[in-house]
N, C-alpha and C positions, 0 to 999 in steps of 0.2 A: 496612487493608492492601490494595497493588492486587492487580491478577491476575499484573502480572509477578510480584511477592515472595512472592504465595500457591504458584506455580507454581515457582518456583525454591527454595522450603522445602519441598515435597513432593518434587521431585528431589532435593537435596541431600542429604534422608532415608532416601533408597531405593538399596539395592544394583546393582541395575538399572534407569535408568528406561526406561520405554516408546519406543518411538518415537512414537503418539502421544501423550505427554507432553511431549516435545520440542517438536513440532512446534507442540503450542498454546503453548510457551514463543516460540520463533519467530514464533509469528504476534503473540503479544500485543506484543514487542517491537517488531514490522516496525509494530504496528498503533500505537506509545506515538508518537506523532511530535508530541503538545504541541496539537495543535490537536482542540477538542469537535465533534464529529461530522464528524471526517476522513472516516469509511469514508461518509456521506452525500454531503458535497462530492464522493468520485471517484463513486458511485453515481451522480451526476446527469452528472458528465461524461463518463463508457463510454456512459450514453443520449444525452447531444446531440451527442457527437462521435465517437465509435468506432462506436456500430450501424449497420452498413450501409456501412463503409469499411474497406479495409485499408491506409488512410496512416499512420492515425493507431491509437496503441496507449498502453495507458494501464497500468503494473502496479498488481500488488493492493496494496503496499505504496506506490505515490507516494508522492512531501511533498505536502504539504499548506500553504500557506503564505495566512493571514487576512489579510484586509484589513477595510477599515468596514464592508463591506457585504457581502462575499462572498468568496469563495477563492479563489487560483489553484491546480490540480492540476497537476504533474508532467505533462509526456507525452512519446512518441517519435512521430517526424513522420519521416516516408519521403521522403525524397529519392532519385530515380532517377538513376543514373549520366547517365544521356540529359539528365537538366535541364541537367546543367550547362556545358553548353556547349563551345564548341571550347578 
């Protein structure tokens, strides 16, 4: 069973569930995106591309999309009003 269906059978159990129970229902979901070691591929991209700039922003949740050899991550890219010209 994964952690979403273990998580969603413990909620669906319960009279109340937590907020934190939610919340790791939420993340495991944010986190199921199909690709093995998503959360590694954005971990290496907030290090080569977001530390030390505020262009670029990356969320915890990205896609994550495989290729042969390596990943592409999600990101958001800052464009200034001022770039773009008259």
């Amino acid at each position: 069973m994964t952690t979403i269906e273990t998580l969603a059978r413990e909620i669906a159990a319960m009279r109340s569930p937590t907020w934190a129970k939610l919340a790791r229902l939420r993340k495991a979901i944010k986190d199921a995106d199909g690709v093995e070691d998503a959360g590694r591929y954005r971990a290496v991209a907030l290090r080569k591309y977001v530390v030390g700039s505020s262009d670029i922003e990356i969320d915890d949740g990205a896609m994550v999309s495989k290729g042969d050899d390596g990943a592409f991550v999600a990101a958001w890219v800052w464009v200034a009003e001022s770039e773009l010209g008259g």
